[in-house]
N, C-alpha and C positions, 0 to 999 in steps of 0.2 A: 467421421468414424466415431463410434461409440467410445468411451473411455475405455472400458474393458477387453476390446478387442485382442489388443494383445495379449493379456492375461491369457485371454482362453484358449486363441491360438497356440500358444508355448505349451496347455495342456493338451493340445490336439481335440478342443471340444468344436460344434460347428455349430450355426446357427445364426438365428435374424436378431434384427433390434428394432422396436417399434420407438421413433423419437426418440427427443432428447429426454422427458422423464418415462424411461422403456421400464418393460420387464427383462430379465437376461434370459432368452431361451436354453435352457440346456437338456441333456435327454434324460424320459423319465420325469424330471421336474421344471417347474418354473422359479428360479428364484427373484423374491420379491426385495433386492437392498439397492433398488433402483426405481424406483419409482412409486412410495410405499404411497397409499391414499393420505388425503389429508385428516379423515376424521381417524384413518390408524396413528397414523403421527401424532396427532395431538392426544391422543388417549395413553399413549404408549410416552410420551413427552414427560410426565408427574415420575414415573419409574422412574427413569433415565438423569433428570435430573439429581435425584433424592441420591442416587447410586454416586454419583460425583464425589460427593465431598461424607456422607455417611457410610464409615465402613462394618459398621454392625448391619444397620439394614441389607449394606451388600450381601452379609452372610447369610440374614435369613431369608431373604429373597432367590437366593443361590439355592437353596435347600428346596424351597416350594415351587423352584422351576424348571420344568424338562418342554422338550421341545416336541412339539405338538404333529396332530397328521398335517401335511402339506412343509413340516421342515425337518423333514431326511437329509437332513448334511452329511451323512455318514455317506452317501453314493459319491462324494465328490473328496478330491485328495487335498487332505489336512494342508500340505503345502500352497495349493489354488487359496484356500481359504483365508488361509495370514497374508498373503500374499493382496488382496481384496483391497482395504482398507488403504495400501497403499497410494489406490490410485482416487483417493479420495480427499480432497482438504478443505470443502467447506461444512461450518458445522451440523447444519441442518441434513445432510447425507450421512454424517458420519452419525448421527442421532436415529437415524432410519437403520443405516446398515448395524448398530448395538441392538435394535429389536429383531432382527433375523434370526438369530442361535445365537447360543448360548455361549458357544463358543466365540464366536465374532463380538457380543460383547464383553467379555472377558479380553479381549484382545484391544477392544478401546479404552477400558478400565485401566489397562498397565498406564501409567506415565511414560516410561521407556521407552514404549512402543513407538513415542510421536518425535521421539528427538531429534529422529532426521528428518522430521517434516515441517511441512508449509501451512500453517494451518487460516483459516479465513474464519472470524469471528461478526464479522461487519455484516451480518443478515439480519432481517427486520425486530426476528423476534428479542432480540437481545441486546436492539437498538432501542428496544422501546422498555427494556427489563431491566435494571440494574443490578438487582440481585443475579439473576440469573447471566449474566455477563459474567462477573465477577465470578462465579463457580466456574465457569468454562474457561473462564480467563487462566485460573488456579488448576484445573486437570490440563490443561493444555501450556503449562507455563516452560515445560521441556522442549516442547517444539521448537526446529532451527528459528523461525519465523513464524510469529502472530500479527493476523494483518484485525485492526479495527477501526472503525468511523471516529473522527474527531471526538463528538460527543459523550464517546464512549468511556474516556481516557479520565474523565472526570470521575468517574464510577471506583477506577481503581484505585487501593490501596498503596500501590507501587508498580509504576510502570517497567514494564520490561526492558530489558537495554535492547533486546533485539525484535521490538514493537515496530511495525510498521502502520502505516496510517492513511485510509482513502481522504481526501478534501476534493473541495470544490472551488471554483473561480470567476466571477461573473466579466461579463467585459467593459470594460467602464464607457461612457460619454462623455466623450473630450468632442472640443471644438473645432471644426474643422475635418478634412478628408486626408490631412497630411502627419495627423498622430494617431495610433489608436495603444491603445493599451486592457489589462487585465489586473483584475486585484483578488484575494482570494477571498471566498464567503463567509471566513471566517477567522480567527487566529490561530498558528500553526506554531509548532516547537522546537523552534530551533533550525529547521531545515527543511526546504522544498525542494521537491524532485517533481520535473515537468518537460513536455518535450514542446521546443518552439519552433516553427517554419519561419524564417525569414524571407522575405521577398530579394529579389535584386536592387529595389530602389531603397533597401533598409540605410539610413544616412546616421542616426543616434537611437542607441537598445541601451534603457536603463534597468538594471536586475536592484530590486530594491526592497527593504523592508518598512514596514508603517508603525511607529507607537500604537498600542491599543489606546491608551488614556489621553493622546495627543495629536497633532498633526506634527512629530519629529519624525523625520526619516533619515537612512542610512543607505547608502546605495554605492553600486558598480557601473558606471558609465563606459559604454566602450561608442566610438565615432570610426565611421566607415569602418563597418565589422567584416564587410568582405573584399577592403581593397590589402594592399599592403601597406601603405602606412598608416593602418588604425592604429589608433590611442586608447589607452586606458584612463580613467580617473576613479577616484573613489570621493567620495564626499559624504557631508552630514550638514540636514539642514540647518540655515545660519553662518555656515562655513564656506568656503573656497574651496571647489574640487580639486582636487592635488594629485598629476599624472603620476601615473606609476611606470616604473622601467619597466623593457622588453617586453613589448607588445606582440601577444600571437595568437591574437584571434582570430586573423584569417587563416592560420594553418590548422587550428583546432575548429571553426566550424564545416557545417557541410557547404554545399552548395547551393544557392537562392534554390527553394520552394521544397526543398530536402529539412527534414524533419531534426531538430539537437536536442540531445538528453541534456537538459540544467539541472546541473544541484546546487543550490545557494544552501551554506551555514551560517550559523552568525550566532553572538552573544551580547554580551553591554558593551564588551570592548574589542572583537574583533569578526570578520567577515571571509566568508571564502566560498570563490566560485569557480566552480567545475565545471568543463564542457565534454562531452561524450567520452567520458571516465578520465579525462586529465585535468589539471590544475591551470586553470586560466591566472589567476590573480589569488593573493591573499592579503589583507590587511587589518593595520589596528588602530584602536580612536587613539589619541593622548588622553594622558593619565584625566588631564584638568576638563575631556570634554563632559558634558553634564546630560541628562533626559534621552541620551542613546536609545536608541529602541530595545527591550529587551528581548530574550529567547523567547515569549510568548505575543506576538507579533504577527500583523499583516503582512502579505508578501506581496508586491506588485511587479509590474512590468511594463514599462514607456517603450514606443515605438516610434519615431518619427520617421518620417518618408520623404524620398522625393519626389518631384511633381514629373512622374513618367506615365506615359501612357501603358500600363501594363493590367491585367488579368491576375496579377499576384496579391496574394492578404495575407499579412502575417496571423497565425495559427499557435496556440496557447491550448494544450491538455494535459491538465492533471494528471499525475503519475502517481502509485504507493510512493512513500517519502517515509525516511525517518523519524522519529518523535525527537529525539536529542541529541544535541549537536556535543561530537567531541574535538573540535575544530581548536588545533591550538601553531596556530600560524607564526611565521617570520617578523618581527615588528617591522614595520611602513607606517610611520605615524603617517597622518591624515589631519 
């Protein structure tokens, strides 16, 4: 179903949609804030940005622009029209649907406008732009949620508290058919959000983080995660993993080949990990431990198996994830 659908429906309009980058058939007209060409975009792209963060140019650009034959906005009700943008939150659409009317971009210009939204900044061209990030980043900084690529984060001035962040994770090569494991592509801040399949023969799941500058790590060991006497441990390497009380991983994960939402947090001195929105574990280093991994940090993930005859593999995919961790846990020296 097209995004718009219900939109139009609630105004009693009818009509087709040609794929996912369509035009909106409506009667009377065709409007173009779905599907604009690329060499309109990109021509229309220099305006749009300039308008961002220049509010003199806005004025007199405002003044030299009226809306041309082919955008009669006026046959269609002002309310349909605000309404529009709603259903919109990545930036490249919403950069198309501000060259429709004039109205419509005046409507993406407010800041206000976006506060209750989702907004997605993580598209190529802004991947590959740092300036031009950075403007979007700033009209868009109201939004409930800005989602951006790792890389991107470096660009800004100051990151949003309510910044989310795509990553990536490769699968590592360990030795052997009886571990597998994942590490991410990159370093991540403070906290990963991932959803993991375990199998039935999963025997030890390590949720762990990796120094950048180091081979130090800090990790969550849980043993036999889906019988009832799992265990937990926390550890740091060089140390002695040191079990933690009241284990309940088996009651907080799903079931072998059933998908869990992981949020690991962490800082220099403490760690906390969540399984499908509840608190598995929290803990913290001692004052005296040393080269802890910090919040800008690898994230990994150890699997060991047992030697069963099964058709099962454990399963690691990237989730949006927080930029920064405000994790401030129960002490459980380690």
């Amino acid at each position: 179903m097209h995004p718009f659908s219900p939109l139009l429906r609630k105004f009693g309009f009818k009509g087709g949609f040609e794929g996912a980058n369509c035009l909106v058939y409506l009667p009377a007209y065709k409007v173009a804030c779905w599907g604009i060409s690329t060499h309109d975009a990109n021509a229309l792209a220099h305006d749009f940005e300039n308008l961002l963060t220049d509010a003199a140019l806005a004025h007199d650009y405002e003044k030299s622009l009226t809306d041309a034959v082919g955008g009669a906005w006026d046959q269609f009700p002002e309310e349909l029209l605000r309404e529009i943008p709603l259903f919109l939150w990545v930036y490249t659409d919403i950069q198309c649907l501000a060259a429709c009317s004039i109205l419509l971009r005046d409507l993406v210009y407010q800041k206000n406008y976006w506060s209750d939204k989702h907004i997605r900044l993580d598209v190529p061209e802004l991947c590959r732009d740092g300036a031009r990030a950075c403007r979007a980043l700033h009209r868009f900084r109201q939004a409930r949620t800005i989602t951006l690529d790792i890389p991107q984060l470096a660009w800004a001035e100051r990151v949003p508290h309510h910044c989310l962040a795509t990553w990536r994770a490769h699968q590592l090569r360990l030795p052997g058919d009886e571990v597998q494991g994942w590490e991410s592509s990159h370093p991540l801040f403070g906290a990963a959000r991932y959803s993991l399949t375990l199998p039935s023969n999963a025997r030890t799941v390590y949720f762990g983080v990796k120094s950048v500058a180091s081979d130090q790590r800090a990790y969550v060991m849980v043993e036999n995660p889906h019988d009832t006497d799992s265990e937990i441990y926390a550890g740091l390497t060089g140390s002695s993993p040191v079990r933690l009380p009241d284990s309940k991983a088996h009651k907080l994960l799903m079931p072998p080949g059933t998908p869990n939402v992981v949020l690991l947090r962490w800082n220099a001195r403490s760690m906390q990990l969540d399984v499908n929105g509840k608190l598995l574990c929290r803990a913290w280093l001692h004052a005296e431990a040393e080269n802890a991994p910090a919040p800008f940090s690898f994230i990994f993930v150890w699997i060991f198996l047992r030697q069963e005859r099964t058709q099962q593999r454990p399963v690691l995919l990237p989730m949006l994830t927080p930029v920064a961790s405000d994790v401030q846990p129960r002490p459980i020296l380690v």
